[in-house]
N, C-alpha and C positions, 0 to 999 in steps of 0.2 A: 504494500500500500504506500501510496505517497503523499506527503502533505506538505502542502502551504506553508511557511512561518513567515509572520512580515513582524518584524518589527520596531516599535514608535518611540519617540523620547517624546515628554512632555515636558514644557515650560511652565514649572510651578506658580508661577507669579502670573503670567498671561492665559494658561489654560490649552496654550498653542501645541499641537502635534504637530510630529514630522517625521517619515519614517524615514528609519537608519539603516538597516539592511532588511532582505527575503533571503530564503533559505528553502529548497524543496527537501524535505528526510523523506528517506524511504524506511519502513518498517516490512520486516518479514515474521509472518506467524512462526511459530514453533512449538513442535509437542511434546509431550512429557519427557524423551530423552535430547530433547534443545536442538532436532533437526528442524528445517524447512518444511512448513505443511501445508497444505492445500487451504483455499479459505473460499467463501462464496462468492462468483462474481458480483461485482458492484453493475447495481441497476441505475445506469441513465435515461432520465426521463426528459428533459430538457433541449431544448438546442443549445441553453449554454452549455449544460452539465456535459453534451454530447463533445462539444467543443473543447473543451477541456481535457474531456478522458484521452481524445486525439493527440492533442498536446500531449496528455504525459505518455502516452505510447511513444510515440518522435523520441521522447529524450529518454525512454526507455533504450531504446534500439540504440540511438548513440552513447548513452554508456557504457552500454552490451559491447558496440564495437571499440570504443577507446579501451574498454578493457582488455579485448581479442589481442589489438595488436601492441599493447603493451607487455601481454604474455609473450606473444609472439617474438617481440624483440627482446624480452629477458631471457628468451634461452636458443636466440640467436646469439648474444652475448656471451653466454657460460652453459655450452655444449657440453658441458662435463657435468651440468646438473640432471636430473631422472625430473623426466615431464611427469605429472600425478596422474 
C-alpha cells in the first residue's frame, strides 16, 4: 500500500500554513512469521480515486525498474558475489 505524507509548518503567531515537504511510504502487509502477504485489492470508485491508483502504479513500475538495474549493476561490479 502506499501513502501520501505532506507535511505543514504553522506560524504560531499568524495561524499561517505552508507545506514543507511530501513523502509517498509504501507499506507491505505481513503474517505471523513477518513474510509479505496478500491483502484485498483496493476498490476505486472515482475518476479521481481512478487517477491516482494510475499514478501510483507509474511509480510503482519505476521503482521496480531502478531497483532491476541497480541489482543488475551491483553484481556486474563484484562477479565474485552469489546472485540470491
Amino acid at each position: 500500500m502506499e501513502v501520501e505524507v505532506s507535511v505543514y509548518m504553522e506560524d504560531h503567531t499568524t495561524g499561517e500554513e505552508r507545506q514543507t515537504s511530501s513523502a509517498f511510504v509504501t507499506y507491505v502487509a505481513l503474517d505471523e512469521e513477518g513474510r509479505p502477504t496478500p491483502v484485498p485489492p483496493l476498490v476505486v470508485r472515482t475518476a479521481a480515486e481512478r487517477r491516482r491508483y494510475c499514478e501510483a502504479l507509474a511509480r510503482r513500475r519505476r521503482r521496480l525498474a531502478m531497483a532491476s538495474r541497480a541489482h543488475r549493476r551491483y553484481f556486474e561490479r563484484h562477479p565474485s558475489r552469489e546472485r540470491p
